[in-house]
N, C-alpha and C positions, 0 to 999 in steps of 0.2 A: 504494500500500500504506500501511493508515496504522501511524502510527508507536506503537511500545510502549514501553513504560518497559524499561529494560535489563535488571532481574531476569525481567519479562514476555518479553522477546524470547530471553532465554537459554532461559527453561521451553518456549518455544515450538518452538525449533530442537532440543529436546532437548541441549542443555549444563548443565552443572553440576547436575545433578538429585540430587545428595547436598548441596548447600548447600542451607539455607535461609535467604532474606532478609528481615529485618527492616528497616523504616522508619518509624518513630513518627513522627509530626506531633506538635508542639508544643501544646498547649492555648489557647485564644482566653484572654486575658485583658486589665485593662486595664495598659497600659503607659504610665509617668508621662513618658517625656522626648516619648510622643505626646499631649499634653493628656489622659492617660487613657485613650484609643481603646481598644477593643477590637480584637486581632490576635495572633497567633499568636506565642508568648512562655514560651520553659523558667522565664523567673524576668522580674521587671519590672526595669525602668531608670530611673535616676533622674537623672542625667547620660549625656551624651557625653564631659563635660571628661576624663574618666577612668574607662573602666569599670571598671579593676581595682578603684577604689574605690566605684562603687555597687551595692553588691552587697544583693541580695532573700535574705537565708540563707533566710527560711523558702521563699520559691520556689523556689529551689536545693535545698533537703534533699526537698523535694517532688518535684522532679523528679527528683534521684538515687535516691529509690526506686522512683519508678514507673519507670525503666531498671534498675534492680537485678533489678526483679520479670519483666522481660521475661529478662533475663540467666538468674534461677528458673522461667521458663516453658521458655524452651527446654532446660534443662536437665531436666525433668521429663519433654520426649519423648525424651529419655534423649543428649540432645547435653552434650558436656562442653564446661565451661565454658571450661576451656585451648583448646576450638576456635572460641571465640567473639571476634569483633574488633569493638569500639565506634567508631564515631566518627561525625563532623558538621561543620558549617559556623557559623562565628561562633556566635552561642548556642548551638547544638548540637553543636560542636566543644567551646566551654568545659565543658559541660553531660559530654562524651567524656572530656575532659581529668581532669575530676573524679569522675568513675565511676570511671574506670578508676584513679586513683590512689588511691580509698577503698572499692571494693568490698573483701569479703572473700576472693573466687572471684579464682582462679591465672584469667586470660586469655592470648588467645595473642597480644592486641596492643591497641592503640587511637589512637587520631587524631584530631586536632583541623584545620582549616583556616580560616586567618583566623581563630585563637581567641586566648582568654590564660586568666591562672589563677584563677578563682573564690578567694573567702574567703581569699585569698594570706596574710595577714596572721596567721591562723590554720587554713591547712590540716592542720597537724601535729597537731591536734586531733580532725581526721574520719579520721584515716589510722588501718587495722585493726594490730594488733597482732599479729603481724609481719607488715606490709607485703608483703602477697600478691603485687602487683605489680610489684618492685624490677625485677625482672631482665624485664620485661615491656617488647618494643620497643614503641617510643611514636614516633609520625611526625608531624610537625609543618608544614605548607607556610602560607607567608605573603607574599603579594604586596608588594613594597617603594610601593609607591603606593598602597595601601591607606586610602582618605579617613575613615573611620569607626574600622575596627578598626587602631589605628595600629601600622606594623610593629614600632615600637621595643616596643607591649606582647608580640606574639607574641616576638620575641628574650627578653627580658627571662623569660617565663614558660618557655622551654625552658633558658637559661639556671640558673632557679632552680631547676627540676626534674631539673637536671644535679646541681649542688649537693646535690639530697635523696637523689644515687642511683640516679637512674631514666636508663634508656639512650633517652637522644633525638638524631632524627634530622631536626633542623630543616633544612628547604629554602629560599631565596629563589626570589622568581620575578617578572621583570620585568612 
């Protein structure tokens, strides 16, 4: 039997047929800490030494609304946004992490894995006016061996988002 993508095998078996699943792909773009490459990239890299500090704003503000606008589509086949949960994996976890903390739309969750916090330095600047998502659970998991996205940034960014208010539920995981 061949194998389906999860959302695929659930619609198949008839389960969850009132959800609907969203999965955006990242855009091909070129990425600096790969000589340029072109690959699939929410926002470009300019280091390793520290991602929190190489940050693409305009690839970032780019890509939070083209997830904004996804958040506006579903929304328009008439799904409330409180029913809607964002998240991702490293870039696309960060990419969760800052939707979710700057959209405007009350969500009913979001998550990041292997991520950390975009534009940390000035996040308080993209945040909506009152902070739609305060009370919005945020789930956090980060592998302690983590070679690339290093664990101490995911602590450090649930940490600071403890600080701003927001109820997170950061996990380890060996």
């Amino acid at each position: 039997m061949a194998r389906l993508p999860v959302a695929q095998n659930w619609r198949y078996r008839g389960k969850l047929e009132e959800v609907s699943f969203v999965f955006p792909n990242a855009p091909t773009i070129p990425i600096t800490v790969n000589f340029g490459a072109k690959m699939p990239g929410w926002y470009d890299i300019t280091n390793f030494t520290d991602l929190q500090q190489a940050h693409d704003e305009v690839g970032i503000l780019r890509s939070r609304d083209y997830l904004q606008s996804l958040v506006k589509a579903e929304a328009s086949k008439g799904i409330d946004p409180s029913r809607i949960i964002l998240g991702g994996f490293s870039q696309g976890g960060a990419m969760s992490l800052f939707t979710g903390m700057t959209i405007p739309e009350k969500l009913a969750g979001f998550f990041g894995l292997s991520s950390y916090m975009l534009l940390h330095d000035r996040i308080k600047n993209f945040l909506p006016d009152p902070v739609s998502n305060q009370d919005t659970p945020v789930f956090m998991g980060h592998g302690d061996s983590d070679p690339l996205v290093k664990y101490a940034w995911g602590q450090r960014t649930a940490k600071v988002l403890g600080e701003m208010g927001f109820k997170v539920d950061f996990r380890t995981y060996e």
